[in-house]
PLY file of the C-alpha trace (Angstrom):
ply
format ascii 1.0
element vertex 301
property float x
property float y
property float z
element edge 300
property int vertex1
property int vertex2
end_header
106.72 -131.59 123.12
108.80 -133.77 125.03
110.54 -132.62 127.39
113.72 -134.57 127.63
116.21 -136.54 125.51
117.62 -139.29 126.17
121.18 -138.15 125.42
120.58 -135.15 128.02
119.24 -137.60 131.16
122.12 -139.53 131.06
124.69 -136.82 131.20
125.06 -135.42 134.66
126.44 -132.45 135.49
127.86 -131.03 138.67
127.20 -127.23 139.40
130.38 -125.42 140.60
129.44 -123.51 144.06
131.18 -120.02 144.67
132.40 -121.35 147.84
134.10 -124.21 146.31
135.85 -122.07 143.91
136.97 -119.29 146.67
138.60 -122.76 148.73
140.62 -122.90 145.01
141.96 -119.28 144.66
139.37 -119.25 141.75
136.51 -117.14 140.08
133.56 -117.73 137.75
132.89 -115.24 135.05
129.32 -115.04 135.40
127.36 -116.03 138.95
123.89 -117.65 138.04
121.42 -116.44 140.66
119.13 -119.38 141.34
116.17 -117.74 143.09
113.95 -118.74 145.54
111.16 -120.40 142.69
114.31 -122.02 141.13
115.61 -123.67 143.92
112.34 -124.80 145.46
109.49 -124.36 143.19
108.97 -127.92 141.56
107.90 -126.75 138.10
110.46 -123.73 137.91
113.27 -126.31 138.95
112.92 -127.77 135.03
114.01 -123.93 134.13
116.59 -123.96 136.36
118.10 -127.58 134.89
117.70 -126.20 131.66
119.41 -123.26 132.09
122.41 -124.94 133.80
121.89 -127.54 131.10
122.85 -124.28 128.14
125.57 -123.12 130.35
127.42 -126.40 130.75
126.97 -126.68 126.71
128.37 -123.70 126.23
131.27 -123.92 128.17
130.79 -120.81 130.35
132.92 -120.30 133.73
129.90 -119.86 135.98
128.96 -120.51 140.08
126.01 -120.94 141.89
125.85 -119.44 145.52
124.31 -122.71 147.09
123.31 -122.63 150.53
124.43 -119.05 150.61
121.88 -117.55 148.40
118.99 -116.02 150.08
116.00 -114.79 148.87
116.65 -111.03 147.16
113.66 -109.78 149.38
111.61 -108.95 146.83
108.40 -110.54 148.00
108.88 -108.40 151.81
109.92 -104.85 150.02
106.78 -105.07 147.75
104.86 -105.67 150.80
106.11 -102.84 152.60
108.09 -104.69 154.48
111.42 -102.13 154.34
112.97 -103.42 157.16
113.17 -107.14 156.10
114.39 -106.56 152.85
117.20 -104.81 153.88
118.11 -107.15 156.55
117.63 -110.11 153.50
119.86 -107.55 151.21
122.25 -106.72 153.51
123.35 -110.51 153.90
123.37 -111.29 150.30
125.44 -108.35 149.05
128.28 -109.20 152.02
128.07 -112.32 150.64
128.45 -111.35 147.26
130.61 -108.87 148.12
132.98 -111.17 150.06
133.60 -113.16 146.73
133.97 -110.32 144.49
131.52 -110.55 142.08
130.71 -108.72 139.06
128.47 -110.23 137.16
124.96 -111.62 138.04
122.62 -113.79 135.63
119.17 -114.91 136.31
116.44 -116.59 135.34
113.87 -114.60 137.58
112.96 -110.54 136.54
112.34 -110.14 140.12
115.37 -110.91 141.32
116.70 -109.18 138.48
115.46 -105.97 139.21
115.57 -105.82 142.88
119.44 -106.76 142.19
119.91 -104.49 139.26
118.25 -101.72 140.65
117.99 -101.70 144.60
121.11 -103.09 146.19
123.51 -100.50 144.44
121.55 -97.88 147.31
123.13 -101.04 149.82
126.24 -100.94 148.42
125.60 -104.36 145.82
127.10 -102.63 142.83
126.85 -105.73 140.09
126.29 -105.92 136.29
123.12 -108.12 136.05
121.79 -109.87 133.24
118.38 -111.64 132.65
118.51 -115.01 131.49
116.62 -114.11 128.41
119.22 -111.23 127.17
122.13 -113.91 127.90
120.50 -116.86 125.58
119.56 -113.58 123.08
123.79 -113.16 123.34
124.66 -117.05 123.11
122.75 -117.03 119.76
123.64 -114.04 118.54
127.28 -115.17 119.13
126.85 -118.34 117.45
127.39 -121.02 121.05
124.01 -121.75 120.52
122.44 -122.90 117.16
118.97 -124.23 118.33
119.88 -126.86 115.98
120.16 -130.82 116.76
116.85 -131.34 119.23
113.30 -130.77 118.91
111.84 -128.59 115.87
109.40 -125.76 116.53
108.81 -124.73 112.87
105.74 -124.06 112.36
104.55 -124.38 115.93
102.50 -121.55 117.13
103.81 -120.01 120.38
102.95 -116.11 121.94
104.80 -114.94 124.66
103.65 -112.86 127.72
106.05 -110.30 128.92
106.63 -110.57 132.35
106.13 -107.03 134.30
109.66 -106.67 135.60
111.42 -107.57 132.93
109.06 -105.70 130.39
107.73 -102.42 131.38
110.35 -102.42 135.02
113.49 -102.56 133.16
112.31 -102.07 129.39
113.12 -105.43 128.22
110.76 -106.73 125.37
112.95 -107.57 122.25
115.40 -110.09 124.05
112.52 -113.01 124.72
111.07 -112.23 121.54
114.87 -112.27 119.17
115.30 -116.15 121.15
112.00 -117.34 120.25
112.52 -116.33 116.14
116.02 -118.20 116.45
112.95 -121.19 116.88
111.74 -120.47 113.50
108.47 -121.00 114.85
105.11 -118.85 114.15
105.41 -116.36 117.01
102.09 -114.66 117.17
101.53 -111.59 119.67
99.12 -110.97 122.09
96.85 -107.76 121.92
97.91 -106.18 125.08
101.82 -106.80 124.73
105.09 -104.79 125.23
104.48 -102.06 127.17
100.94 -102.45 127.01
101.18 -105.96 128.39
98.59 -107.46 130.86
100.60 -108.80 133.98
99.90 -112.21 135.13
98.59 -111.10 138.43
101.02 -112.25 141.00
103.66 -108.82 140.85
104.06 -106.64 143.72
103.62 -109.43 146.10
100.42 -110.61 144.93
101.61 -113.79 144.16
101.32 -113.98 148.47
97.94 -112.78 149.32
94.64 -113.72 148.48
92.39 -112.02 145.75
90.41 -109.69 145.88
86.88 -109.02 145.26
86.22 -108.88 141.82
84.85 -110.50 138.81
87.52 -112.90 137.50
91.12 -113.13 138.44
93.67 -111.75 136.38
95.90 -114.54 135.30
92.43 -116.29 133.64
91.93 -112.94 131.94
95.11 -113.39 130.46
95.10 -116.97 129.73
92.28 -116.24 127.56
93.56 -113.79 125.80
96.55 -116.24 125.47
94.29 -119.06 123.92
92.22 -116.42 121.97
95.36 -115.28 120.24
96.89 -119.18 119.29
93.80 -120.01 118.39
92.66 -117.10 116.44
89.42 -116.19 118.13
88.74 -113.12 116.41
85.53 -112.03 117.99
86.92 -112.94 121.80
89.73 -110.80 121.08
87.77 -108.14 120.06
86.09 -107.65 123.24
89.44 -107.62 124.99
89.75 -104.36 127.31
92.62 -101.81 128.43
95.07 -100.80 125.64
96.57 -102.62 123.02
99.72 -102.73 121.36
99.07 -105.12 117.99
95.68 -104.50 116.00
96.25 -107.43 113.99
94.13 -110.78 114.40
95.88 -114.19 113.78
94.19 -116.54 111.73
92.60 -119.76 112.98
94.84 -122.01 114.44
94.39 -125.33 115.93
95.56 -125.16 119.62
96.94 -128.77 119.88
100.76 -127.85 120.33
100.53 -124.65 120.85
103.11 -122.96 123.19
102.78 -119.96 125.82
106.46 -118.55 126.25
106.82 -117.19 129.73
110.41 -115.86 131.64
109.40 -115.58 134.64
108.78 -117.92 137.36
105.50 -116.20 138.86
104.05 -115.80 135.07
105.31 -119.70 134.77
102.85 -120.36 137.85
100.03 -118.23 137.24
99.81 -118.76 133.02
100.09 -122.71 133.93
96.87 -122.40 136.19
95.45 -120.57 134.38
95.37 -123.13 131.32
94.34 -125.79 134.18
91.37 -123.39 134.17
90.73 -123.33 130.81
90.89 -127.28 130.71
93.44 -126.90 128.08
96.95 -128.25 129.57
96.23 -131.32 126.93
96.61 -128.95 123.72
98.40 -126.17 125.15
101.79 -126.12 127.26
103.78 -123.30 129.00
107.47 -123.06 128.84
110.22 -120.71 130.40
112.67 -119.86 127.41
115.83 -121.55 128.51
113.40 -124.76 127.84
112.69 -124.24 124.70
116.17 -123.33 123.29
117.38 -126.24 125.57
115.40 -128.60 123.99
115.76 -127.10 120.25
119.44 -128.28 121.22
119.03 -131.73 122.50
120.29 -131.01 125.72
116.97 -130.51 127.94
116.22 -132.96 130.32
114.35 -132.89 133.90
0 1
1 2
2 3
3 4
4 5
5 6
6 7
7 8
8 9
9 10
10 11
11 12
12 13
13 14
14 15
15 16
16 17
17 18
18 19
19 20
20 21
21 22
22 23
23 24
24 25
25 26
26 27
27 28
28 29
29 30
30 31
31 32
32 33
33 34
34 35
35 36
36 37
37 38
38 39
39 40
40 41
41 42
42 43
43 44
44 45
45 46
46 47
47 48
48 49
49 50
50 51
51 52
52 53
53 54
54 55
55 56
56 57
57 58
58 59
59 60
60 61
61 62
62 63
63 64
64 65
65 66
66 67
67 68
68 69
69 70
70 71
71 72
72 73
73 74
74 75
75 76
76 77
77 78
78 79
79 80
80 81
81 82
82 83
83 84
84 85
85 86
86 87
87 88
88 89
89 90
90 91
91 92
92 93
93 94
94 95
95 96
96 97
97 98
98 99
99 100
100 101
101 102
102 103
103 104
104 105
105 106
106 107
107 108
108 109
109 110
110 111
111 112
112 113
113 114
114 115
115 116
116 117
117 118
118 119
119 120
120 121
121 122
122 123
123 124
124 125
125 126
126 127
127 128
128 129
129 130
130 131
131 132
132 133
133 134
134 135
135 136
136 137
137 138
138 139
139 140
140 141
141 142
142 143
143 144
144 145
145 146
146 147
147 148
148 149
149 150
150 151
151 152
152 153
153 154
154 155
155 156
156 157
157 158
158 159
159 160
160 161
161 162
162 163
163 164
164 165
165 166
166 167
167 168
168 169
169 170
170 171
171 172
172 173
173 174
174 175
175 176
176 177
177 178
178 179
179 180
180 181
181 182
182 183
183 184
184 185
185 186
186 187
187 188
188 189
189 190
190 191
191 192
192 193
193 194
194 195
195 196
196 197
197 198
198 199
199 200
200 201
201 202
202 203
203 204
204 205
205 206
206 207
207 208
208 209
209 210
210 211
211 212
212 213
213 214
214 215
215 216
216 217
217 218
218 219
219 220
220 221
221 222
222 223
223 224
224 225
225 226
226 227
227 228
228 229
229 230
230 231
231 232
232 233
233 234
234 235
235 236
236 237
237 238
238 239
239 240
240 241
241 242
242 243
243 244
244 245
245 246
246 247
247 248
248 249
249 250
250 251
251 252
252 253
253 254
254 255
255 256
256 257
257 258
258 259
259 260
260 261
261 262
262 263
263 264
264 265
265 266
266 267
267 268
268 269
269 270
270 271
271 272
272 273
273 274
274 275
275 276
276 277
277 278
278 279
279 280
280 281
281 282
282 283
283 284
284 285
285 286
286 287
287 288
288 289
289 290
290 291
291 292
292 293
293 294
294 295
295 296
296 297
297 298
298 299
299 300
């Protein structure tokens, strides 16, 4: 997969900043909530460019916070940090606040669900959208038609549910609705949905070192990942914990294959751990907004 067009690294596009618009008497619809991984993070920085890349195609009124954003404090809350959080809270929601906004998307379930469901106790009080239930809404609604850029039929691709979005907020048919608009062969891991296997880097894990143990989670769940594009019957078989599908998929070769990921830890963590594996020639990992972008012909880095 390639993961630009030429048509889409020519075209530059400037991204309106709330503060900009507030100097013009004027208001976005939606405010896209960057995040701290897609602001800084060098990989997750592609999702973010895509995502801006499917808003600007679309036409929608949107803002970015800019230098005004600060982290949601996610990462201090889940390590018991109360008092940081709410200081990092605090600031955001005044700034939010202070530009009367209503509407919140994002690309990271983190950030999702420490806005969605921890600053209304502070007095943040937004609807908030994930990034994956927006794209589900822009096909849905026709703006986007997946049609024009790179094909996926036929490619296989299985997609790991991300902890807060999934079993946190109860958000598993969104990802999977935009990757059939693909028309590719979606095949499902073993321990998915609500039965998923996180990536191990939740509840601030993505910040400490690992613990004792006998193999890190994220390669556990890379190799369930490969097991299932490839087919691996047997190594699926010896898979533990509980599982959602009972089904096998046949033998596949993995040379294209696709992990789906929408989430910016699960981006990190599923990308080592097919560094691991030695596989990152046959097998890629990709955030949603870049696979839709580049089904339209509008992704570029």
């Amino acid at each position: 997969m390639s993961p630009t067009t030429p048509e889409a690294t020519k075209k530059q596009i400037t991204v309106p900043v709330m503060a900009d618009l507030a100097a013009r008497n004027e208001s976005p619809e939606i405010l896209f909530w960057v995040g701290c991984a897609g602001a800084f993070d060098e990989r997750y920085k592609r999702v973010t460019r895509a995502f801006v890349r499917i808003l600007d195609h679309v036409g929608t009124n949107y803002a970015v916070l800019g230098l005004e954003e600060s982290c949601t404090g996610d990462p201090a809350k889940r390590a018991g940090n109360e008092f940081l959080f709410q200081m990092q809270a605090m600031q955001n929601i005044t700034t939010m606040n202070g530009y009367g906004i209503k509407k919140i998307v994002t690309a990271c379930p983190h950030c999702f669900n420490t806005i969605k469901n921890e600053y209304p106790a502070l007095g943040g009080d937004y609807e908030v959208i994930h990034h994956s239930t927006y794209l589900q809404q822009l096909i849905n609604e026709g703006k986007v038609g997946v049609t024009g850029g790179e094909s996926f039929k036929g490619r296989r691709i299985t997609f790991h549910d991300s902890c807060y979005l999934g079993r946190a907020n109860n958000i598993y048919e969104a990802p999977r609705d935009v990757l059939a608009a693909l028309d590719a062969d979606l095949v499902e891991m073993k321990r998915s949905r609500a039965n998923g296997l996180c990536c191990g880097a939740g509840g601030a894990q993505m910040w400490k070192d690992a613990e004792p143990g006998k193999k890190e989670i994220n390669i556990e769940r890379t190799e369930e990942a490969l097991a299932t594009l490839s087919g691996k019957a047997e190594a699926l078989a010896n898979l533990g914990g509980v599982e959602t599908e009972t089904g096998t998929p046949g033998p596949h070769d993995l040379q294209g294959s696709i992990i789906a990921v929408s989430c910016p830890f699960c981006m990190t963590m599923m990308s080592d751990g097919v560094k691991n594996k030695e596989q990152e020639g046959k097998v890629q990992v990709f955030d949603l907004a870049e696979l839709i972008a580049s089904a339209e012909g509008i992704n570029a880095q």
